[in-house]
N, C-alpha and C positions, 0 to 999 in steps of 0.2 A: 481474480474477478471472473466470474463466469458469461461466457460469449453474450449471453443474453443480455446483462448488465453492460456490456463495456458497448454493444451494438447501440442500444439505448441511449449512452452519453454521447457516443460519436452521433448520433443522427442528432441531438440536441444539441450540441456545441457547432455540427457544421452546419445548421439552420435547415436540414435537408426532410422535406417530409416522408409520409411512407409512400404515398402516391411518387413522387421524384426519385426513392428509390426502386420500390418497383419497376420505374418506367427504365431505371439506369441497369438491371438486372436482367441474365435471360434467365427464361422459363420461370418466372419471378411475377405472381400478379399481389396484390393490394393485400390478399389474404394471408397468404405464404411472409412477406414480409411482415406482419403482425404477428404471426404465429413467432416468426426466428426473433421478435422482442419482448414476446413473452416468454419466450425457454419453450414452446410446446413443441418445436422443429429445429434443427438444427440444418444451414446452408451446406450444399456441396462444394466442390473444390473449385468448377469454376465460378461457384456464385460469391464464394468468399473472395476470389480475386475482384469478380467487379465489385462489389462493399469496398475491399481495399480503394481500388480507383475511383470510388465514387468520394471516397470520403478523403482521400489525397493522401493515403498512409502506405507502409510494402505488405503486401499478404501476407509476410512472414508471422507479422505484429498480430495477426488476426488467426493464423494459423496456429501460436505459438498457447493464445488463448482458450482456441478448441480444442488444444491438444490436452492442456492444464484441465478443462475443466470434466475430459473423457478419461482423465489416467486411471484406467481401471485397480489401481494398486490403493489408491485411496477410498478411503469409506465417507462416509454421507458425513456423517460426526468432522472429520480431515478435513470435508470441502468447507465444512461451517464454521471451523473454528480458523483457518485461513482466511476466511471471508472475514470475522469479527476482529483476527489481528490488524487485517490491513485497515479497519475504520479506527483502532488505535493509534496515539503520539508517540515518540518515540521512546519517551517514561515510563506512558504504560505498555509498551510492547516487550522492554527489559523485563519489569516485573511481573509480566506473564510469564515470558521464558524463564526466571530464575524458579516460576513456581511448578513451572513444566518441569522443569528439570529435577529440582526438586522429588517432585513425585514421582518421577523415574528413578531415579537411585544416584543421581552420576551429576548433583550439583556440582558448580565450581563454585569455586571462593570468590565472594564478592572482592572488587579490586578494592584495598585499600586508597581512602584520601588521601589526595597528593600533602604532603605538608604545607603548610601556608608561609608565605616568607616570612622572616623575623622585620615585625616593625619596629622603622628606628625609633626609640624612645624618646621622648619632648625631653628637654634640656629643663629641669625643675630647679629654682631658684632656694638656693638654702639662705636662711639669715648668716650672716657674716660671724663669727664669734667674733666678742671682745674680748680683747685682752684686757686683762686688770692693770690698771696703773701702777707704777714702780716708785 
């Protein structure tokens, strides 16, 4: 998820507005925190620490996310389609990857179904033979 999204959730799930973060940030005014939740700025290192302490999580968690979302070795396409895996279940996240792979050359064999136990069979009542009288 990209810092900007995940800044986003954290400021709405810990009830904190941008005014209270601001005021919890240096060198951080009203504006500068609107910009880092719109994606149009990204915070520095000590401003990511207090985000961290403002929102009661470790800078790492937050560090870890601006790292992901700068790794220059990904392309635009990379960032977009990680973003759309992660809004999938976990059903459809297999069958994307079986079609990524797929399309790269180097599927693997879907796992065979486990066998199903043998169920015991109902106990079915035959008519009795008679015997013929003697």
């Amino acid at each position: 998820m990209a810092l900007d999204s995940t800044l986003r959730l954290l400021t709405k799930a810990s009830g904190l507005s941008i005014t209270d973060l601001a005021t919890a940030i240096p060198r951080a005014g009203v504006n500068t925190v609107s910009a880092w939740l719109r994606g149009d700025k990204t915070p520095g290192r000590d401003q990511l620490d207090a985000l961290a302490k403002a929102f009661g999580m470790p800078a790492g968690a937050l560090l870890a996310e601006l790292a992901d979302a700068l790794d220059p070795a990904r392309t635009q396409g990379e960032h977009e389609l990680l973003a759309a895996y992660r809004l999938l279940d976990t059903r459809q996240q297999d069958a994307l990857l079986e079609v990524a792979r797929g399309l790269a050359g180097n599927a693997r064999p879907r796992p065979r179904p486990r066998p199903r136990p043998a169920q015991p069979r109902a106990a079915t009542s035959r008519p009795a033979k008679s015997r013929p009288a003697k």
